[in-house]
C-alpha positions as CSV (number, residue, x, y, z in Angstrom):
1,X,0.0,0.0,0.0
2,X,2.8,2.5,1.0
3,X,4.3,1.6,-2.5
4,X,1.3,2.6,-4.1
5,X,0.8,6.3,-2.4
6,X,4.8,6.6,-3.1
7,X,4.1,6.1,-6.6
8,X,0.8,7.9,-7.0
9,X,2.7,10.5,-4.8
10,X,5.8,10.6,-7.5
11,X,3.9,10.8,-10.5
12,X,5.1,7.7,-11.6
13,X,1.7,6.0,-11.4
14,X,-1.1,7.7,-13.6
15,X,-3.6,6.9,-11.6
16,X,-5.6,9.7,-9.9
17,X,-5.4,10.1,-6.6
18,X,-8.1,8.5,-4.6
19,X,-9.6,9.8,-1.2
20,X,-7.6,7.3,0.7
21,X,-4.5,8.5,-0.3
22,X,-5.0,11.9,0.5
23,X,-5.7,10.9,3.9
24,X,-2.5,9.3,3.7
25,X,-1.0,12.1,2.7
26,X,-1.9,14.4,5.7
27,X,-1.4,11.9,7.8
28,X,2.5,12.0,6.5
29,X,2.9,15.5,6.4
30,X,1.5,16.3,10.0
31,X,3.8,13.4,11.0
32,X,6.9,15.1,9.4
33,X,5.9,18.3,11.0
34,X,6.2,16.5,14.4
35,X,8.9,14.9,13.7
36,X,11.3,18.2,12.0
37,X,12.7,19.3,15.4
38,X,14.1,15.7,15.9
39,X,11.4,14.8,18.5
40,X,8.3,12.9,18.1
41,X,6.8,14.0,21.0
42,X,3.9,12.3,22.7
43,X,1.8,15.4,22.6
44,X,2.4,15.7,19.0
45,X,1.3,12.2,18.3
46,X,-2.0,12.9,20.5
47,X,-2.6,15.7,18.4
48,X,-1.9,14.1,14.9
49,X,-4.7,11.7,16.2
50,X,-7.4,14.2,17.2
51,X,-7.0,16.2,14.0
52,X,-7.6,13.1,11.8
53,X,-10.2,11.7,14.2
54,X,-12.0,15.4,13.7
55,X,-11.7,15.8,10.5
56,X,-12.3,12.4,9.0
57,X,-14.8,11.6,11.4
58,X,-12.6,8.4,12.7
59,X,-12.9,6.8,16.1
60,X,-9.8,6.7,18.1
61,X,-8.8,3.3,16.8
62,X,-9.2,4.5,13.0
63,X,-7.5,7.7,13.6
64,X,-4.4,5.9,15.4
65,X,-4.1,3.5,12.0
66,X,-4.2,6.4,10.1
67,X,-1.9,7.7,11.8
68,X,0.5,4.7,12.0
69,X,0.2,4.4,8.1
70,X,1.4,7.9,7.8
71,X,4.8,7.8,10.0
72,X,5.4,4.4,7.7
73,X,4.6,6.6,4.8
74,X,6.9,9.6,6.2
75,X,9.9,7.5,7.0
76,X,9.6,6.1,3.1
77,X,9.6,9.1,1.9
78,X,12.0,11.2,0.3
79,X,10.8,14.8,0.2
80,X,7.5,16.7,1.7
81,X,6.7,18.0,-2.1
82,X,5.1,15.0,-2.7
83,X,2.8,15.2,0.2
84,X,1.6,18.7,-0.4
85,X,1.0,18.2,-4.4
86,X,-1.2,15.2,-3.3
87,X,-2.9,17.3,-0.7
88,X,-2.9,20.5,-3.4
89,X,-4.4,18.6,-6.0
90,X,-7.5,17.3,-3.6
91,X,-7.8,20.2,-1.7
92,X,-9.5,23.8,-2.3
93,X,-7.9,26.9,-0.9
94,X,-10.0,27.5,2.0
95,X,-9.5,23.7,3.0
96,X,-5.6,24.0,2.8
97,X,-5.2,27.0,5.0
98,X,-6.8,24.7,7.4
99,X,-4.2,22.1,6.3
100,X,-1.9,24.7,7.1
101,X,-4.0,25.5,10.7
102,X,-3.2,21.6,11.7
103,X,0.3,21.5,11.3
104,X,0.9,24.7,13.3
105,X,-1.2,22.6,16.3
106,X,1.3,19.4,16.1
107,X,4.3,21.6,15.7
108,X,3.3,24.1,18.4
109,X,2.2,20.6,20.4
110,X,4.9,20.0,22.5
111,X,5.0,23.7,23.6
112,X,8.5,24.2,21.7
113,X,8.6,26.2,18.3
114,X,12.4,25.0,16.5
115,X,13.9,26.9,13.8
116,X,13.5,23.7,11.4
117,X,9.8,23.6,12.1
118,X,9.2,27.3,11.0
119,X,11.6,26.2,8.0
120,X,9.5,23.5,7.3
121,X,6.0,25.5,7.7
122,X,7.1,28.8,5.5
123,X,8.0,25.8,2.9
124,X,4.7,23.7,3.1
125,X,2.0,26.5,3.0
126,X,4.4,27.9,0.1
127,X,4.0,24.7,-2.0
128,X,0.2,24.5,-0.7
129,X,-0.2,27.5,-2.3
130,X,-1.2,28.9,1.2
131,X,-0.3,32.9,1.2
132,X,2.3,34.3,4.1
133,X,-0.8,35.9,5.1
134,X,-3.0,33.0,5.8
135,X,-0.2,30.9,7.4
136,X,0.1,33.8,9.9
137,X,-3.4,33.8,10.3
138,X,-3.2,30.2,11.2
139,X,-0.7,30.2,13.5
140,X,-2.2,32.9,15.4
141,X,-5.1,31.3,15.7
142,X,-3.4,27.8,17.2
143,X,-1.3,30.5,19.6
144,X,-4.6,32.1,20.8
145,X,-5.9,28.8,21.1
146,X,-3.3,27.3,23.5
147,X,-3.3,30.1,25.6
């Protein structure tokens, strides 16, 4: 299965992408997100699994498979383009800043905000096609959040 999204994901495989693997795809991304400043927190984890839970409508079971599938999918592979064109391509505006809104929560999760995770943020709602504007918007709105 993991083969499958890689290829789908890497254009190799003409097949359009289905649902499922854009599922997979933000579960991958929000797990790379947690795991950019070199520590897969707990908190992160718990937050990766409400977000899909909430927004897939999964029990906690499903959402923790999901989940699981996605830090497989993550560790395969090579570079976070291919998570974002998936999620791009499946995913209007409006929805993506809220793409952008979730990985804010897992990286701001553990309390810590690391250089590499703002790296990684500026360059994933870039490639979502996310404006500077929006993204600051998001993040704002997780910070007000957790206060």
């Amino acid at each position: 299965m993991i083969a499958n999204i890689l290829k789908r994901l890497s254009g190799a495989d003409p097949t359009p992408m289905t649902e499922t693997d854009a599922r997979l795809a933000l579960a991958a991304l929000l797990v790379r997100a947690a795991r950019t400043d070199g520590y897969y927190a707990p908190a992160e984890i718990d937050r990766i699994d409400r977000i899909l839970s909430a927004r897939y409508d999964l029990g906690a079971d499903a959402a923790a498979s999901l989940r699981r599938q996605g830090e497989a999918t993550e560790a395969d592979a090579p570079d976070t383009v291919r998570f974002t064109r998936a999620i791009k391509d499946a995913v209007p505006y409006e929805h993506r800043t809220k793409v952008v809104e979730a990985l804010w929560q897992v990286v701001l999760a553990d309390g810590e905000r690391a250089d590499p995770e703002n790296a990684l943020l500026r360059m994933t709602a870039s490639l979502l096609g996310v404006s500077d504007i929006d993204s600051a918007a998001a993040r704002q709105r997780v910070q007000a959040a957790n206060r």
